[in-house]
N, CA and C atoms as an extended XYZ file, in Angstrom:
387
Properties=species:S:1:pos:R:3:atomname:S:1:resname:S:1:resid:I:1 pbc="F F F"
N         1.830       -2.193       23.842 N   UNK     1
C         2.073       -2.880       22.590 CA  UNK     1
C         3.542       -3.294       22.511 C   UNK     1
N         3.425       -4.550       22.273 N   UNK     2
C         4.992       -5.207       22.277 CA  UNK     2
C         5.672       -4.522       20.968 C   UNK     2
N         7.282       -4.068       21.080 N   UNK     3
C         7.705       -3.282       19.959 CA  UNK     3
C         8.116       -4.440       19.246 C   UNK     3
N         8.208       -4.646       17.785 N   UNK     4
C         8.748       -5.345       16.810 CA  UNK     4
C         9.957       -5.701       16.886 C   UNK     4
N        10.901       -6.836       16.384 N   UNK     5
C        12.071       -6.481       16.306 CA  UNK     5
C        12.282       -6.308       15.214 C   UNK     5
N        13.506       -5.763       14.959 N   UNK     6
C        14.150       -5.136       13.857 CA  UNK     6
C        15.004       -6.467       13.422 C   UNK     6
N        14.785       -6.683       12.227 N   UNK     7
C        15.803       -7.817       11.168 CA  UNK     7
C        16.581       -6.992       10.318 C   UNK     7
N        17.638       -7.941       11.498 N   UNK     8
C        18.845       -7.014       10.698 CA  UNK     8
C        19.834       -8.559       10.446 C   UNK     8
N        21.017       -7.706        9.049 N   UNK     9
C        21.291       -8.795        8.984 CA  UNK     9
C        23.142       -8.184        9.096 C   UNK     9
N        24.115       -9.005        9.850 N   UNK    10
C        24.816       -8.219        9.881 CA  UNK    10
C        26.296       -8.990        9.013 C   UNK    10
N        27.232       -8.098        8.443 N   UNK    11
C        28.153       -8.556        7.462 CA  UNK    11
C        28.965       -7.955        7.905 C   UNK    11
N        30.082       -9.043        8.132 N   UNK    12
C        31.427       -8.908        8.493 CA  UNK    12
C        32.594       -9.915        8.370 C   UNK    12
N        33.724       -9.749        7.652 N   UNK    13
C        34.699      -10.878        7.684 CA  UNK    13
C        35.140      -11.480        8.938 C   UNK    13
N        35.369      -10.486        9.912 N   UNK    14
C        35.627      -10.844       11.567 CA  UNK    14
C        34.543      -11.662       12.058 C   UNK    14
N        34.887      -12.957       12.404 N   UNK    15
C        33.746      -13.784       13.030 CA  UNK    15
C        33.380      -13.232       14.472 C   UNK    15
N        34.441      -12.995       15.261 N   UNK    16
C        34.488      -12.907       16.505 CA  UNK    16
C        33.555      -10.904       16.877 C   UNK    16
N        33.723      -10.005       15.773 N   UNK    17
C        32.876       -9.583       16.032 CA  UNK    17
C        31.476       -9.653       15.552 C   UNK    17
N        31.224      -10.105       14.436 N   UNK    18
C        30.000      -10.362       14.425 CA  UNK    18
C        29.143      -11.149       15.095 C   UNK    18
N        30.048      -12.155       16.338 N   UNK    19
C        29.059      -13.026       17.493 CA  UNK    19
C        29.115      -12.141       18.465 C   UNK    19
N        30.137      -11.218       18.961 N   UNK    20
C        29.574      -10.574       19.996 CA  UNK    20
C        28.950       -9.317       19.490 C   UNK    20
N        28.322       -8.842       18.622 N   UNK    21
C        27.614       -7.345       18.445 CA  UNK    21
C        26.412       -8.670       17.839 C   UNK    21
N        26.329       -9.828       17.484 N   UNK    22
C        24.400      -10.520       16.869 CA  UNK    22
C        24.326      -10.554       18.655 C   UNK    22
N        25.078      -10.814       19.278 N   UNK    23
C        24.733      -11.319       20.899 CA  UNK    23
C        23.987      -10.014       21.625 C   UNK    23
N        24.763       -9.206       21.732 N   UNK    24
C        24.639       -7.428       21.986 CA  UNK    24
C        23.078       -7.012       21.215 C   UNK    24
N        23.320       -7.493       20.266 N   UNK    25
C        21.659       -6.841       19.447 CA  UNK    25
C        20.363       -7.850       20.102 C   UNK    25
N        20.544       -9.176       20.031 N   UNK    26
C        19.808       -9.804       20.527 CA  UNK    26
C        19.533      -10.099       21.996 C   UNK    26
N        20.093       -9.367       22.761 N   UNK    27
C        20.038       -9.551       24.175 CA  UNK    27
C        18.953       -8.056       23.906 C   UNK    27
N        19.002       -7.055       23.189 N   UNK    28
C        18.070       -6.000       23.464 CA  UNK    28
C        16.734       -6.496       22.176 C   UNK    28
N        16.665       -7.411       22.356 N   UNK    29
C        15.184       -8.572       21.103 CA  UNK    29
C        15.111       -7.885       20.011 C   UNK    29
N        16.646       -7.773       18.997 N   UNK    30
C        16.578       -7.735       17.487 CA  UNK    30
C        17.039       -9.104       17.100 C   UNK    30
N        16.033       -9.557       16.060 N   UNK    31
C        16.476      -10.430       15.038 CA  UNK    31
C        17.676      -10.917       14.381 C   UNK    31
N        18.705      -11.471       14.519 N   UNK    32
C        19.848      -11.252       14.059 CA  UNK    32
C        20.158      -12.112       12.994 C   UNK    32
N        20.585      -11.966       11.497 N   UNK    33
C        21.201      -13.201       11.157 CA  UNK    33
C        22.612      -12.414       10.421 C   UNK    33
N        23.417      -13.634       10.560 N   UNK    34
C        25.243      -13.308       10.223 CA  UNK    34
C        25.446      -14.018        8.666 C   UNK    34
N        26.293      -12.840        8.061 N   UNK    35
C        27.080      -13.463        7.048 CA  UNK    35
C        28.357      -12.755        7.007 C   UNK    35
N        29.380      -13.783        6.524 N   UNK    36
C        30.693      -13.233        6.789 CA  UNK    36
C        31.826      -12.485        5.126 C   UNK    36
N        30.449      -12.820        4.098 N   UNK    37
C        31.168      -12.169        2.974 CA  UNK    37
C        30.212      -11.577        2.320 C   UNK    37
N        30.230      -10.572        1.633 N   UNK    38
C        29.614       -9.540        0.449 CA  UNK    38
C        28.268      -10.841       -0.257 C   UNK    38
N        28.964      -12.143       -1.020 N   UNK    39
C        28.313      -13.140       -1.578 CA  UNK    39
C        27.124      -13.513       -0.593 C   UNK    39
N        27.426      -13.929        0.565 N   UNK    40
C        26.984      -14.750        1.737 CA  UNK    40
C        25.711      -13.477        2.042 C   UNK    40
N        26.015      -12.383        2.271 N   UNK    41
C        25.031      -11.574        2.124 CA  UNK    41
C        24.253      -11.253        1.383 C   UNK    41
N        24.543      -11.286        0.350 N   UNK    42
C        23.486      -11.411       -0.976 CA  UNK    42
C        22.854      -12.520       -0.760 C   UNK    42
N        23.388      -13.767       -0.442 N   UNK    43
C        22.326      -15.073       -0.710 CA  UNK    43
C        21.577      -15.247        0.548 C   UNK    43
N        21.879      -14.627        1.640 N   UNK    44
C        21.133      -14.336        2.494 CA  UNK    44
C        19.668      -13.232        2.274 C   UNK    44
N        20.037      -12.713        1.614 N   UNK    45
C        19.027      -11.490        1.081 CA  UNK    45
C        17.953      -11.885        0.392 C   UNK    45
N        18.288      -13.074       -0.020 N   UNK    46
C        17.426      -13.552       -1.537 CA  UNK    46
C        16.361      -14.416       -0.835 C   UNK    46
N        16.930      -15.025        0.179 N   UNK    47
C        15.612      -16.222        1.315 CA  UNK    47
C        15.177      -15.635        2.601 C   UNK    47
N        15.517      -14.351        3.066 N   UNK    48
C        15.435      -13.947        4.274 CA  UNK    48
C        14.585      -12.441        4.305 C   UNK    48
N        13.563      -11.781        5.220 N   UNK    49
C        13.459      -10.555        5.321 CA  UNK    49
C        13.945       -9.909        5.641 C   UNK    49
N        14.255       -9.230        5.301 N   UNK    50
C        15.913       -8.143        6.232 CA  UNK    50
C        15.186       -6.671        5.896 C   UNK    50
N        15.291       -5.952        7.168 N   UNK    51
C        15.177       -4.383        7.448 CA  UNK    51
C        16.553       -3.724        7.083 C   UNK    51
N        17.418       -3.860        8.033 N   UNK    52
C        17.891       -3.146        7.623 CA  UNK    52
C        20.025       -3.773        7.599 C   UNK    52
N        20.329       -3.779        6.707 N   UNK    53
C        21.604       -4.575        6.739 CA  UNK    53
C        23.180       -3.446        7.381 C   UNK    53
N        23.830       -4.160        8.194 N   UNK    54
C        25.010       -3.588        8.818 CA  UNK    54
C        26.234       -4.115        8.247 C   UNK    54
N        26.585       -3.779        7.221 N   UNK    55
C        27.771       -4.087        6.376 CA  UNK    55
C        29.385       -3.337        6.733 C   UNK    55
N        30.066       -4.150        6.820 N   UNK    56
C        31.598       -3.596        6.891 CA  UNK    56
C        32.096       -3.264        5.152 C   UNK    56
N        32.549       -2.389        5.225 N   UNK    57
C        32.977       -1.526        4.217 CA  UNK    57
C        34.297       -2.551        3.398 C   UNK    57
N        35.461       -2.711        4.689 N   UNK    58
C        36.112       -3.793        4.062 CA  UNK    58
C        36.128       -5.002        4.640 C   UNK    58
N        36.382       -5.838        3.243 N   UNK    59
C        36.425       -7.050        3.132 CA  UNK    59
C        37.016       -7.735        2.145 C   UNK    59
N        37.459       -8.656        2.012 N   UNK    60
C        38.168       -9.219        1.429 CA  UNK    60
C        37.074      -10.010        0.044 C   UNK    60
N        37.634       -9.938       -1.204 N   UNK    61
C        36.645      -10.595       -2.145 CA  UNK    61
C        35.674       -9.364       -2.323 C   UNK    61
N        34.514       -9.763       -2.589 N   UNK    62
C        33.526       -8.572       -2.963 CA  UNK    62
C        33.745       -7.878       -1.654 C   UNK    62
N        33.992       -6.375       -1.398 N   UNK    63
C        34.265       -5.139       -0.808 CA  UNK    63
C        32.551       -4.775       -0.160 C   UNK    63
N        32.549       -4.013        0.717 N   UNK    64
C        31.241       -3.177        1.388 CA  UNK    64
C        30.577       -2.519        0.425 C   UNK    64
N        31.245       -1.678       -0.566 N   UNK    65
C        30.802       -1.270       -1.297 CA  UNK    65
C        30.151       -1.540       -2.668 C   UNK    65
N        31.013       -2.864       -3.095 N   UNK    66
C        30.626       -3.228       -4.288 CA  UNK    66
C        29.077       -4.287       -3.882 C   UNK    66
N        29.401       -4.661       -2.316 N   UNK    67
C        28.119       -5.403       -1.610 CA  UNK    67
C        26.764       -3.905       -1.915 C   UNK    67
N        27.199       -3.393       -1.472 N   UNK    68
C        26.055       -2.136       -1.204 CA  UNK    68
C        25.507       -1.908       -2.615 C   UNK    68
N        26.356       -1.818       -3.666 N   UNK    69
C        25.881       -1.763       -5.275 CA  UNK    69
C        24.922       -2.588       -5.169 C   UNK    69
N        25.077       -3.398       -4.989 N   UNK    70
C        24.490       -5.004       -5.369 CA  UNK    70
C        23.043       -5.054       -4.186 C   UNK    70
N        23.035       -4.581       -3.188 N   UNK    71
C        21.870       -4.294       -1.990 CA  UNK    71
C        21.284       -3.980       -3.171 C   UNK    71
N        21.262       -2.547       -3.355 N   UNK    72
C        20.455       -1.712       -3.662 CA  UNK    72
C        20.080       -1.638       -5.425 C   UNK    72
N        20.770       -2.363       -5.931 N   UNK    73
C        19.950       -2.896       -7.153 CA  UNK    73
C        18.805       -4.147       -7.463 C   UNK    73
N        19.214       -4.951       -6.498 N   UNK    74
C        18.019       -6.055       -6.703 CA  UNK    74
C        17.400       -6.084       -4.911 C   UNK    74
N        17.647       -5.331       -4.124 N   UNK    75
C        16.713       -5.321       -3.109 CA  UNK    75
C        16.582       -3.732       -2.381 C   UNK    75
N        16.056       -2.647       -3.344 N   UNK    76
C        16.072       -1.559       -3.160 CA  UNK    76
C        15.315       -1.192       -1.829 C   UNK    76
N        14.898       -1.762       -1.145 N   UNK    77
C        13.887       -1.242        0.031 CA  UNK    77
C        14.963       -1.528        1.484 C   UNK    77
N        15.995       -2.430        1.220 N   UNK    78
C        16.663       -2.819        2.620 CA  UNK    78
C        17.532       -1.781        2.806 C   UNK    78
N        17.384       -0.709        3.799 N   UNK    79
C        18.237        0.244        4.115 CA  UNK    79
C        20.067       -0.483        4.297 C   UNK    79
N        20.993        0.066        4.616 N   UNK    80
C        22.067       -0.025        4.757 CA  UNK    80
C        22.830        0.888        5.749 C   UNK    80
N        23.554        0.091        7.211 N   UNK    81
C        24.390        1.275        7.463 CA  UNK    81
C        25.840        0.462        7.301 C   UNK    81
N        26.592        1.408        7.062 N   UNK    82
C        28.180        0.957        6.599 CA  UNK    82
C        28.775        0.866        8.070 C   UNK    82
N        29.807        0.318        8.276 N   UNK    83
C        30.454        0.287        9.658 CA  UNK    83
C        32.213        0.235        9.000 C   UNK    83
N        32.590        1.151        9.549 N   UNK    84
C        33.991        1.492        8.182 CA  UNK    84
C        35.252        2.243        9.857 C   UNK    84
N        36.045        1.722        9.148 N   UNK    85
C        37.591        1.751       10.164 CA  UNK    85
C        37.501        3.489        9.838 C   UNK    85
N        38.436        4.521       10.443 N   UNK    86
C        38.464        5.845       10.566 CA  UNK    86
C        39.566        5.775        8.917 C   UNK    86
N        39.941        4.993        8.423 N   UNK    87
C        41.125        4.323        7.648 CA  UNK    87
C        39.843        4.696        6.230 C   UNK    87
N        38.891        4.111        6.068 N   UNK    88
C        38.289        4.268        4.727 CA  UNK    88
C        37.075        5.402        4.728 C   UNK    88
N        37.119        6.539        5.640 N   UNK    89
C        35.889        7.145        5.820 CA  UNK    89
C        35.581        8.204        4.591 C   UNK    89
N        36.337        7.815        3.573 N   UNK    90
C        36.109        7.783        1.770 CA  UNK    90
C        34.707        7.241        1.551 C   UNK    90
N        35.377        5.997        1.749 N   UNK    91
C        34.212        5.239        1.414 CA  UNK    91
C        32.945        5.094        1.821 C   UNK    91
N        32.974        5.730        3.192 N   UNK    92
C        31.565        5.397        4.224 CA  UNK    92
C        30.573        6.576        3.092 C   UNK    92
N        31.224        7.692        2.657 N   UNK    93
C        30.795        8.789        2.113 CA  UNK    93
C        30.604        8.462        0.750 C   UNK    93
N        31.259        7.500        0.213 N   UNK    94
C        30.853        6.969       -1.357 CA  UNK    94
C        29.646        6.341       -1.088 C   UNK    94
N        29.450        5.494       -0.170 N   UNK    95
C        28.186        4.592        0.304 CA  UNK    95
C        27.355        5.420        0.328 C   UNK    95
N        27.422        6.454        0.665 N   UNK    96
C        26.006        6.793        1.308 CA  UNK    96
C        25.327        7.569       -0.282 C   UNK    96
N        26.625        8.309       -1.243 N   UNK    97
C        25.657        8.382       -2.120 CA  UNK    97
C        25.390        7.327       -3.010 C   UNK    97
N        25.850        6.348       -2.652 N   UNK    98
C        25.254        4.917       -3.574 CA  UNK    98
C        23.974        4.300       -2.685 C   UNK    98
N        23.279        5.247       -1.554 N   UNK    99
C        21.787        4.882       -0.940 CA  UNK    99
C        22.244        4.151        0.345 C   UNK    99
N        22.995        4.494        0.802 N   UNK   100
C        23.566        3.653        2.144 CA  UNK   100
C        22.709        4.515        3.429 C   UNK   100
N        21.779        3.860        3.990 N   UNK   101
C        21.238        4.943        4.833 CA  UNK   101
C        22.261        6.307        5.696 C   UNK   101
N        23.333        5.245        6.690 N   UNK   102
C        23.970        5.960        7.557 CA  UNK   102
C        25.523        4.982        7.140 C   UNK   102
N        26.445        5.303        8.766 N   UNK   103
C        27.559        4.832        8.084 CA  UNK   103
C        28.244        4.890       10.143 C   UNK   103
N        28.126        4.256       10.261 N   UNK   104
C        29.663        4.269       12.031 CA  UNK   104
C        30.793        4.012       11.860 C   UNK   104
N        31.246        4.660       12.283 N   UNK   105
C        32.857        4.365       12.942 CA  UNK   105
C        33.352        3.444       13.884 C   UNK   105
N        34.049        1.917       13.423 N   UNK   106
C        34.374        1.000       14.255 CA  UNK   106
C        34.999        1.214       15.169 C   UNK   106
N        35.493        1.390       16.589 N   UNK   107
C        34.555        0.382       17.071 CA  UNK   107
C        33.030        1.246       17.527 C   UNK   107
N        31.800        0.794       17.192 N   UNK   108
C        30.817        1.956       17.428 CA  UNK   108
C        30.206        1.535       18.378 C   UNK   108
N        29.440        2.786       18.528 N   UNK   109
C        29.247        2.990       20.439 CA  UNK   109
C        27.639        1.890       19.903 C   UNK   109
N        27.945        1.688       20.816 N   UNK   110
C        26.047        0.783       20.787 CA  UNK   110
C        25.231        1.321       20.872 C   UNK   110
N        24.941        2.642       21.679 N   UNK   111
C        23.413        3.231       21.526 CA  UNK   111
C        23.451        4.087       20.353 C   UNK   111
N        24.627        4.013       19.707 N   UNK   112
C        24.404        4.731       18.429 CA  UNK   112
C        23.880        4.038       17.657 C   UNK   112
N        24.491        3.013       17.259 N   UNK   113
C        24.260        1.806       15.978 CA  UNK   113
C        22.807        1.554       16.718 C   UNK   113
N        22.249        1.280       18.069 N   UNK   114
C        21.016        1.202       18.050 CA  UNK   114
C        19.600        2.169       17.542 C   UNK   114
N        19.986        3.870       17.498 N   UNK   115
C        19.484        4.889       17.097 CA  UNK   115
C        19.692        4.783       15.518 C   UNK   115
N        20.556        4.525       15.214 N   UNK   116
C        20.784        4.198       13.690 CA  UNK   116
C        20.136        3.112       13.381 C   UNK   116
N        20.058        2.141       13.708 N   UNK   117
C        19.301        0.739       13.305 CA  UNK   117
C        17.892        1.599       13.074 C   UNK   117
N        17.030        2.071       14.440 N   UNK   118
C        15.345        2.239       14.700 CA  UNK   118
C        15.236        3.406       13.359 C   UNK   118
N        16.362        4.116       13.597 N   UNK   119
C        15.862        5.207       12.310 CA  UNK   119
C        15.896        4.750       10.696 C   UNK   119
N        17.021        3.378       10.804 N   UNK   120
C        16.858        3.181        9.159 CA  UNK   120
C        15.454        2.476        9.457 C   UNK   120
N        15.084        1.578       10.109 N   UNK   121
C        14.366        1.036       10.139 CA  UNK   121
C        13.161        1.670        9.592 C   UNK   121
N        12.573        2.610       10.164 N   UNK   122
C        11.653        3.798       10.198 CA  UNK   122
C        11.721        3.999        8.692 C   UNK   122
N        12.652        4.576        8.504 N   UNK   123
C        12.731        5.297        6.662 CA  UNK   123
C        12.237        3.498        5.879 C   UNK   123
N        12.700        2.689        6.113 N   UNK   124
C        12.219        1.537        5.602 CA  UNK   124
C        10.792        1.145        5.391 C   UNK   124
N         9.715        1.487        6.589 N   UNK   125
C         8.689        1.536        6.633 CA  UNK   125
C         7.852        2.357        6.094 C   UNK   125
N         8.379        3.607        6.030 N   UNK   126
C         8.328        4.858        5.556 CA  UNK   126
C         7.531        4.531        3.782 C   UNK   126
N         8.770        3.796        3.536 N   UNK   127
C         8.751        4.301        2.216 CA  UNK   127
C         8.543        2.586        1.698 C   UNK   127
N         8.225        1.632        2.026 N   UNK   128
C         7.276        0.974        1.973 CA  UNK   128
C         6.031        1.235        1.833 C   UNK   128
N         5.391        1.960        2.636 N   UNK   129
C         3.432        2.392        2.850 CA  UNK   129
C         3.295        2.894        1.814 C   UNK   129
């Protein structure tokens, strides 16, 4: 049975990493779509299916966090993992009790963020049924 991919949607002000980690995800057949601000992610949210969203904590304009408020009030089912500098790991821990599934440490190892992706994913499905 062919495995699904995972739609993820990933948020980051850095262009240059968010083309090479959508490249990195999609070379192993996840779904990828990019937005580069808190807003841009929300309006992405509103036309798109998204599993599970990979948000940077900071950003300029609406913040990771005040993004993550905003996830999880008008699209309560899309898990969240935070991706946060060793600089705000405050915040990775505010996220998570504002429903943030998980949370990495930039720069993060890839088979982590990939074990983290399948498992939010999972709790997503989970609690969907």
């Amino acid at each position: 049975m062919k495995r699904e991919p995972i739609k993820v949607l990933l948020v980051d002000d850095e262009e240059d990493f968010v083309e090479m980690l959508s490249l990195r995800l999609e070379t192993v057949g996840e779904e990828v779509t990019s937005a580069y601000s808190g807003e841009q992610c929300l309006e992405m949210l509103e036309g798109k299916a998204i599993d599970v969203v990979i948000l940077d904590v900071k950003m300029p304009g609406m913040d990771g966090i005040e993004t993550l408020r905003e996830i999880k009030r008008r699209f309560p089912a899309v898990e969240v993992i935070l991706m946060t500098g060793h600089g705000t790991m405050e915040s990775a821990i505010e996220g998570q009790a504002l429903g943030a599934f998980d949370y990495l440490l930039k720069p993060a190892d890839f088979n982590e963020l990939m074990e983290k992706l399948e498992a939010a994913r999972k709790r997503k499905v989970a609690t969907k049924g």
